[in-house]
N, C-alpha and C positions, 0 to 999 in steps of 0.2 A: 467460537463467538459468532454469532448472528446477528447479520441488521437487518431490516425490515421497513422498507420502502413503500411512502404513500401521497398518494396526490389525488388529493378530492377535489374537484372545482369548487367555488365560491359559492354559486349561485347553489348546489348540489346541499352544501351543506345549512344554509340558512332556507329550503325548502324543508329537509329532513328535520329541523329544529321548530320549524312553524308547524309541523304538524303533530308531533308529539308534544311537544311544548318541554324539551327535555335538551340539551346538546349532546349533538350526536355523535358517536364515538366512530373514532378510524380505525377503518378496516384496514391489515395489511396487504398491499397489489402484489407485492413481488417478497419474496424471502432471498438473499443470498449470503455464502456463506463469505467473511472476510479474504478468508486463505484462499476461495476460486476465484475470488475479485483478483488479488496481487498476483495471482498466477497468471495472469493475462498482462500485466507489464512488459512493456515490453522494456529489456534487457539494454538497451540504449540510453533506458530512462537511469543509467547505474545512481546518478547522485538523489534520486528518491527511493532507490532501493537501500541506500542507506542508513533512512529512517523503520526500515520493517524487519521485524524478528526471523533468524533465516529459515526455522519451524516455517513461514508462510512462502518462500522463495522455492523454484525448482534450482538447481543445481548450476545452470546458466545465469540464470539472474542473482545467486551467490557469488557465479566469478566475476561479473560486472560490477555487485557491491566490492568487490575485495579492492578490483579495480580502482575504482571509487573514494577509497579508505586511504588505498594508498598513494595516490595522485593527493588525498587530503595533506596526507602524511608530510609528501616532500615539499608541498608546498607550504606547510606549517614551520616546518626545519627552515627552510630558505627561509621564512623571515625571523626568525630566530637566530639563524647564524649556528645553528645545531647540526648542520649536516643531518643526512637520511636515517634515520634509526636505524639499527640493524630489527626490526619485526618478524618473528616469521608468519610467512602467509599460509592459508590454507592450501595444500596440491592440488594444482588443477586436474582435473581428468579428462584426457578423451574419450570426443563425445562422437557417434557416428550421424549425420544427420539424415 
């Protein structure tokens, strides 16, 4: 998936319109790809890595979602009165930095 980022001044575009006499169409400044955007989160942010598909996470920031899920988890129990689920999680991997 691609977005496509654009920012035309004001004054830019009702020039471009008065002289054609047409409105004028945006041009895109910048292209980037979703999946490079998320991969730049940083891994701290785990409770908004929770909303992203892990297709777009590197491997870090999947264990900080799990993290994330599961801090949800027992804190959902605790007020339930359900005690921790038994879930299993994803194995983590060592990672060498």
């Amino acid at each position: 998936m691609m977005v496509s980022l654009s920012k035309i001044e004001a004054d830019v575009l009702e020039r471009a319109s008065s002289q054609n006499g047409t409105s004028p169409s945006l041009v895109s400044a910048s292209e980037h790809r979703l999946t490079d955007l998320f991969r730049k989160v940083n891994p701290r942010d785990k409770h908004f890595l929770k909303y992203l598909p892990d297709e777009m996470l590197t491997d870090l920031q999947k264990d900080a979602k799990e993290d994330a899920l599961e801090e949800d988890r027992k804190r959902i129990a605790s007020y339930t009165g359900n005690g921790s689920r038994n879930r299993s999680r994803r194995p983590r991997v060592a990672r060498g930095r």
